[in-house]
C-alpha positions as CSV (number, residue, x, y, z in Angstrom):
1,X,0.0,0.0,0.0
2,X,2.8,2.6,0.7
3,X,4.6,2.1,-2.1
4,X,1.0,2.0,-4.8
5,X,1.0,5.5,-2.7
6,X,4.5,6.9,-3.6
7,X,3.2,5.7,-7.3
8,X,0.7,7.2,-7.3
9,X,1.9,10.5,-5.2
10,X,4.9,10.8,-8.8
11,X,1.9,10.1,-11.2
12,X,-0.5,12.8,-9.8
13,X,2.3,15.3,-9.3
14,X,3.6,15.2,-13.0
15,X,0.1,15.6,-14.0
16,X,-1.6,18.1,-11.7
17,X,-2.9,20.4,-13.9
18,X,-5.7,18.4,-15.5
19,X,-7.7,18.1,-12.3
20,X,-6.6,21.0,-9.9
21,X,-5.3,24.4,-9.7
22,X,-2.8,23.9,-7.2
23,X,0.0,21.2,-6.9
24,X,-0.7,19.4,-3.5
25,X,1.5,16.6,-4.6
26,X,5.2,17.4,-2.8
27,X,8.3,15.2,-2.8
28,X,7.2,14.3,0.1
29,X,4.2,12.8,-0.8
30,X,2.3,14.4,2.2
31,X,-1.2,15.2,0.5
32,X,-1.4,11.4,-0.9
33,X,-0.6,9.8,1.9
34,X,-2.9,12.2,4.1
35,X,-5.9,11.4,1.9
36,X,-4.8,8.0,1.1
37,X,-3.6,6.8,4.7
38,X,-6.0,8.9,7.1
39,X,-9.3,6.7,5.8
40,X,-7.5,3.7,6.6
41,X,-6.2,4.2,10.0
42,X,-9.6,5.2,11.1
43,X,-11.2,2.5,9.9
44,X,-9.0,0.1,11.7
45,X,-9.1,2.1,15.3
46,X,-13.2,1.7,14.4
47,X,-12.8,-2.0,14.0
48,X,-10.2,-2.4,17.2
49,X,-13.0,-0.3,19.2
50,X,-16.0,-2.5,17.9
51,X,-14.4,-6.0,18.4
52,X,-11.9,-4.9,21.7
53,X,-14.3,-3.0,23.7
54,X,-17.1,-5.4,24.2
55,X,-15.0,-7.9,25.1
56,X,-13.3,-5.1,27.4
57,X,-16.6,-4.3,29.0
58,X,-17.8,-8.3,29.6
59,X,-14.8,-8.8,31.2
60,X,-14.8,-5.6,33.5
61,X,-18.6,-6.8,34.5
62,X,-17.1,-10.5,35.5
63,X,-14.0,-9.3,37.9
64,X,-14.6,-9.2,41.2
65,X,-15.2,-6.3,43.0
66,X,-12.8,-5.2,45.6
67,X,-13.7,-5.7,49.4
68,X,-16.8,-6.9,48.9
69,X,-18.4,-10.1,49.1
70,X,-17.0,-10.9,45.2
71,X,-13.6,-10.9,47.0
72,X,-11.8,-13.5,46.1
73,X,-10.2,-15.5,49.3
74,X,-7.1,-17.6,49.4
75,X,-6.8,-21.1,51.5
76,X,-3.5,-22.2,52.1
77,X,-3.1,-26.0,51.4
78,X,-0.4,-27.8,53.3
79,X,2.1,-29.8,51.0
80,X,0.3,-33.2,51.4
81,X,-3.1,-32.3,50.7
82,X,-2.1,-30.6,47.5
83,X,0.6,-33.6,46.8
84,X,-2.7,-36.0,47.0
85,X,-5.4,-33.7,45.2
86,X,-6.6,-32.1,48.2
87,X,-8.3,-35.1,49.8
């Protein structure tokens, strides 16, 4: 994609004057990677914030809260009773 953008960005800049009246098209290749680039990034954080913060959110509502009676609560297991499965 970055390189069909510099392409583009040479093709566009040698031939300007049919569609504009102003050369946006530097070396650089600033104002085609701007327009060409910008779309795209959005569109990914939009698809990282649709599928990431559901699954955010579920988890958040299944942790515990803290101090209450969601706590969780550790027993300490002497070396024999874990060594036979706890029985």
């Amino acid at each position: 994609m970055v390189y069909l953008a510099e392409t583009l960005n040479v093709a566009l800049g040698a031939n300007w004057q049919l569609f504009s009246r102003q050369n946006y098209f530097d070396t650089n290749g600033f104002f085609v990677s701007t327009v060409y680039s910008c779309p795209n990034i959005l569109l990914s954080l939009m698809v990282l914030v649709r599928t990431a913060l559901p699954r955010w959110l579920t988890l958040r509502a299944h942790e515990p809260k803290a101090g209450g009676a969601g706590r969780l609560r550790y027993v300490k297991v002497g070396c024999e009773a874990y060594v036979r499965g706890g029985s």
